[in-house]
N, C-alpha and C positions, 0 to 999 in steps of 0.2 A: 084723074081717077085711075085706079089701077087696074089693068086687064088682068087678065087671067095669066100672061106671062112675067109679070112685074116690068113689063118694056114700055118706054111711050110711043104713041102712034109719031110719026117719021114728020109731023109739021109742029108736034111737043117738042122734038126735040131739038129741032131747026130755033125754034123762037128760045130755049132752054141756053143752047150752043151759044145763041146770039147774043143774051144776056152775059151771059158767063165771061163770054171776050172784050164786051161793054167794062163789067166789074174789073178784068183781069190789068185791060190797057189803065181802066181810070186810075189804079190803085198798085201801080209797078213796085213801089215801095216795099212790100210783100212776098216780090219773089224776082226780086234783082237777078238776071241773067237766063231766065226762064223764058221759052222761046212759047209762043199760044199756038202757033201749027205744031206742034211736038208733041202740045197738051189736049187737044182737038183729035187728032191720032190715035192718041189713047183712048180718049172717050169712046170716039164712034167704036173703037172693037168690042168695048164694052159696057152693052145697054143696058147691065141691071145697075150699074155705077151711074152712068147717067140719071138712068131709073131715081137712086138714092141722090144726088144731087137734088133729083127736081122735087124731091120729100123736102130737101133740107131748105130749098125756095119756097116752096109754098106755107112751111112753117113762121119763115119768120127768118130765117137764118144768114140769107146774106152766102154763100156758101162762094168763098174764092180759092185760089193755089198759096198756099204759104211756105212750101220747103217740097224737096226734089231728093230721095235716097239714090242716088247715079251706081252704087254697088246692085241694087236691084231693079232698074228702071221703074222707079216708082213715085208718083204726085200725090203731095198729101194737101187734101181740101179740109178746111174749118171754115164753122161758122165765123163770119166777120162781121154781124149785125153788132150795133154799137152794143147793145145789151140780150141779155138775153132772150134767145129767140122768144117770140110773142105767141105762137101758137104753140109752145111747149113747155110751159110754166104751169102753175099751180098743180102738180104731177110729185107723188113720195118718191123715192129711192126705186125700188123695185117691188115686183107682184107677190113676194113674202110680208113688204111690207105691208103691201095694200091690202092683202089679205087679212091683217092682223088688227087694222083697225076694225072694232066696231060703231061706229060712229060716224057721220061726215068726212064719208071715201070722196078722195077726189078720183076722178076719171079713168084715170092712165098712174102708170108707173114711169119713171125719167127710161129703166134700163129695157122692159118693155117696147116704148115707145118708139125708141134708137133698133132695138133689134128688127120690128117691126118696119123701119124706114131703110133699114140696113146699112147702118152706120155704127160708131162705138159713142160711150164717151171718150171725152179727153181723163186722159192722167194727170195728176198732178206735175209732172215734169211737160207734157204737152201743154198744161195751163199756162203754164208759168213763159213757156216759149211762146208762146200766141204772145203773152201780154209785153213780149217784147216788141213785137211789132209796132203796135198800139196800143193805148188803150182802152179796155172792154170792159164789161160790166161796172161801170163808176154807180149806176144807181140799182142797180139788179144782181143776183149770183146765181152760180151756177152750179147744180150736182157735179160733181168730179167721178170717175171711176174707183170705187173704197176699196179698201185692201181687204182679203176675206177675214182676216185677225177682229178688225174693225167692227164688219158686217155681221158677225158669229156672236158678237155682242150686242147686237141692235143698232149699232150707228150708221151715220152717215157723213160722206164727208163733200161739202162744196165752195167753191174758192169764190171772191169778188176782188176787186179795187178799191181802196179807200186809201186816202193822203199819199196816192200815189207810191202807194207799195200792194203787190198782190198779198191776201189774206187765205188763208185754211182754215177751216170752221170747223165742226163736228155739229152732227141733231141726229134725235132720233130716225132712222130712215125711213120711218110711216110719218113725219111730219112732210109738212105742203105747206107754201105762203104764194100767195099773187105774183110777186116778183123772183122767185127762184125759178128756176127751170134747166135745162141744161144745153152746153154746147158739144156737137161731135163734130168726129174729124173722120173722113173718107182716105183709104188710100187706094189710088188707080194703078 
């Protein structure tokens, strides 16, 4: 639950921390040469990041380290649930969209939701590099972050996996399905 200052209470973040370094070791793969005392460092300076990590857990998300910018001392966290996160599906594009339905509104907005957790989405160039790691979304997909060209039109745009090739889609961005939802990425 979130306080008043978007921080969590100091045994959240303990159990949060613990997890994080659980996922980090089991999954080296990820983020080859990357040291967890360096990325632990980081975190404790900064609790609203933590703060957003433990949104991106309790969603669904799986939230580990997949790449390290060294020009700006900076750890970029995604979602690494095999599919898309579970608690942040069935969600349109954004609150213009959702605005615009009249009819069977879903809940939340994908762009909302992330702002709210204090996160972004992924781009499609960040999609595309996650799915190098592994692969995600085989049975689910994901809103992507749409270009405004796009969005000025009504659309939307979200990527999955199928026959082992990443895919880009368009729909309109007030549509919502059970299995779409989206993934973001933190950077610390």
């Amino acid at each position: 639950m979130k306080n008043e200052t978007g921080k969590l209470s100091s045994q959240e973040a303990n159990e949060l921390l613990i997890l994080l370094k659980t996922r980090f070791e089991k999954n080296m793969h990820r983020h080859i040469g990357l040291i967890w005392d360096d990325i632990h460092t980081k975190l404790i300076a900064n609790p609203s990041k933590l703060y957003a990590l433990n949104e991106m857990e309790k969603t669904g998300g799986e939230p580990d380290v997949i790449g390290y910018n060294k020009d700006i001392n900076q750890y970029i966290f995604n979602d690494c649930s095999k599919e898309t996160p579970l608690g942040r599906r069935s969600v349109c594009y954004d609150r213009e969209a959702l605005n615009s339905r009249k009819m069977h509104k879903p809940e939340n907005s994908a762009i909302d939701m992330a702002n709210e957790m204090g996160i972004e989405l992924l781009t499609e160039d960040e999609y595309r590099k996650l799915q190098e790691i592994e692969p995600f979304d085989l049975k689910t997909s994901s809103w992507i972050l749409t270009p405004q060209d796009v969005r000025r039109l009504g659309g939307g745009l979200f990527c999955d996996r199928r026959y082992d090739k990443v895919f880009v889609y368009h729909n309109g961005a007030d549509s919502y399905y059970a299995a779409r939802g989206f993934r973001g990425v933190l950077k610390v």
